[in-house]
N, C-alpha and C positions, 0 to 999 in steps of 0.2 A: 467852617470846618477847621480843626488842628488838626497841624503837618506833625505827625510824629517823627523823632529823630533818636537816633541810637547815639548815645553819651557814654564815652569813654574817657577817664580820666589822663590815661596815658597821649590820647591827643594831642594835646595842648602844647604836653613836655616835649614830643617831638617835633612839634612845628616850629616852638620855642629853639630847639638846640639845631634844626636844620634850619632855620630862617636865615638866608643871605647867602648860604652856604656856594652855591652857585651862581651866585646874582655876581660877586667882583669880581673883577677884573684878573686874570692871570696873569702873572709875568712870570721869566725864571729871573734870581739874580746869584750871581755864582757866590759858592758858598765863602764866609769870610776865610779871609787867609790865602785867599786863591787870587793868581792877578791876572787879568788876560791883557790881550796889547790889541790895538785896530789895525783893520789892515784892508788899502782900498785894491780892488784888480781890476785892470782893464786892460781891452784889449785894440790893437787894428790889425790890418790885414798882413802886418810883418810879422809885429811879436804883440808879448804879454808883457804888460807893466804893473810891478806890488809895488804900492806902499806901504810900508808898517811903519808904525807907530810905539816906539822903542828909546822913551825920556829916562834919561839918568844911567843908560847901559853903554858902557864903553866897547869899539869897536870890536876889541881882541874877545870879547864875551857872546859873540852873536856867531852864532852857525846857521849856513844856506845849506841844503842840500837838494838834489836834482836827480829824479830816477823817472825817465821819461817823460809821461806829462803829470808827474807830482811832484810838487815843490815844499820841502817843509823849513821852517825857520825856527831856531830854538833859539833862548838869550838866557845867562844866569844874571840875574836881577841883584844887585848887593846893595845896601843903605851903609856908607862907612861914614857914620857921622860921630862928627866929635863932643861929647858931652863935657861942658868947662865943670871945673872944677867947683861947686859948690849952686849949680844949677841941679833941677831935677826935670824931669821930665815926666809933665800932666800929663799929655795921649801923644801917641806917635804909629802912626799910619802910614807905615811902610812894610813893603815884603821881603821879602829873602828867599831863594829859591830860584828854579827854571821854570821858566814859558815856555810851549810851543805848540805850534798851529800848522796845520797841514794842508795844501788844496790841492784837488784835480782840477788841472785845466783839459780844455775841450782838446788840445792835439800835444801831440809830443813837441820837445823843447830841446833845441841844439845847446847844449852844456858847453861848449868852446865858446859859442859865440857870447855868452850871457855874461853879463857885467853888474854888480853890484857897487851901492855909494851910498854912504855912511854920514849925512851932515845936521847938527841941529837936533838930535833923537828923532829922525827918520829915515829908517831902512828902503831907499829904492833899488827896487831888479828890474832890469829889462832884461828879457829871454825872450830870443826869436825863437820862432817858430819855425819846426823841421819840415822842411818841403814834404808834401802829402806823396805817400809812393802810389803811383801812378798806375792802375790793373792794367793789365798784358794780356793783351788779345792774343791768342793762340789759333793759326789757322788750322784747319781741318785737311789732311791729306786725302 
């Protein structure tokens, strides 16, 4: 016995132009021209500790900011290099602009006690952590 089969030309060209389509792998990578910076957190049972990761940015260019338990860090990024005179320049793979990266952490952050340090191109914070307010038992008259 013949299996009969329904033949459609357009088939082919679709399995053609969808083939793989889904099969690799995703990644995101941020679009060029964009810089992000790394930045590690952790925590113990006092405070929170960032590191970020901030090469080539001079102190006076880096902002912390602290609004409970969000901390944001911004840097403007500059390349001031100096091109000699009768040199050119084939690729150069630098940015120009501001970064910034924002985190919640799990509790609020005492803003007095928190201290920042600036050495090497990396930004560390230590922000303690505001004592948890404690629920108030209310007795019943």
């Amino acid at each position: 016995m013949a299996n009969i089969t329904r033949f459609s030309p357009f088939d082919e060209a679709f399995d053609d132009l969808f083939r793989g389509f889904l099969v690799r792998p995703l990644s995101y990578e941020y679009p060029a021209g964009t810089a992000q910076f790394r930045v590690d957190v952790s925590e113990n049972e006092k405070a929170y500790t960032l590191r970020a990761e901030l090469p080539g940015v001079k102190k006076e260019d880096i902002n912390v900011s602290i609004d409970g338990d969000t901390v944001a860090i911004s840097a403007e990024v500059k390349n001031e290099k100096d091109v000699k005179e009768g040199d050119r320049v084939l690729r150069s793979e630098r940015y120009f602009g501001k970064v910034y990266r924002a985190f919640t952490l799990g509790q609020a952050v005492e803003e007095d006690g928190s201290h920042a340090k600036y050495a090497n191109g990396v930004l560390e914070l230590t922000l303690p952590k505001k004592a948890a307010a404690q629920a108030k038992r209310i007795t019943i008259q």
